[in-house]
N, C-alpha and C positions, 0 to 999 in steps of 0.2 A: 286745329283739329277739325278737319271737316265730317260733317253728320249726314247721312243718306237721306232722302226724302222716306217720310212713311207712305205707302202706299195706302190711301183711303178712299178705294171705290167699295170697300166693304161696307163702312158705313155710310156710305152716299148712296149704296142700294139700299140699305135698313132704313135710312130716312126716306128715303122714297117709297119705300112699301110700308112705312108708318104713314105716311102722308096718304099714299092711297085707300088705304082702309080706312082711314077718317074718313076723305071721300066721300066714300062707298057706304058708309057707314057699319061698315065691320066691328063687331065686336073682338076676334081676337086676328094674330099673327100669329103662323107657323113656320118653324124654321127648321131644315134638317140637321143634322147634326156637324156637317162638313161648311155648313152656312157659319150654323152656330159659333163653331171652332176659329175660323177665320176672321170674326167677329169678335170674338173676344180676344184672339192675338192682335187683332188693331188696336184694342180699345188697352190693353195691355201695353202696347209700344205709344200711342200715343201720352199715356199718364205717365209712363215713364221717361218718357223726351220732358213733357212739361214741368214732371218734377226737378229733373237734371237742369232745366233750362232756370227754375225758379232759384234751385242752390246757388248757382252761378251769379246769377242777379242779387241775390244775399249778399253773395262773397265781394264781388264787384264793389256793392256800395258800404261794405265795411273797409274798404282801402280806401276809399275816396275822400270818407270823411273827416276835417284837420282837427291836429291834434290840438287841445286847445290847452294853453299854460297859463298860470295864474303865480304870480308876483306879490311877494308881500311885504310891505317894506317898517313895520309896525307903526307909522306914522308919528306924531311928534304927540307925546298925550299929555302935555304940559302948557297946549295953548290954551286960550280960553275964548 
């Protein structure tokens, strides 16, 4: 199953306009609301990819790992 790339120049403008108000020394950021919007559907597909990605990696290393069998054979309990 191939996965589409997310498109994140949303947030690589939000980090850039956080970086530049630090800068600047801005106290706040303003965003319109079509910013906003498209900012939070990034931030939305990306935690949703990572969390998909994280299940998988669960799943993954609960197959991997062997079964491990133990044998008992009551031993001889009359040696000394």
């Amino acid at each position: 199953m191939q996965k589409d790339n997310i498109n994140t120049i949303a947030l690589q403008t939000f980090i850039n306009q956080v970086r530049g108000a630090e800068l600047g020394n801005q106290r706040e950021i303003r965003l319109d609301i079509a910013t906003a919007k498209t900012l939070s559907h990034t931030l939305s597909l990306v935690m949703t990819r990572l969390a998909g990605n994280y299940e998988g990696l669960i799943q993954s290393v609960q197959r991997v790992e062997p079964e491990v069998q133990v044998k008992m054979d009551g031993g001889n309990w009359d040696e000394k």
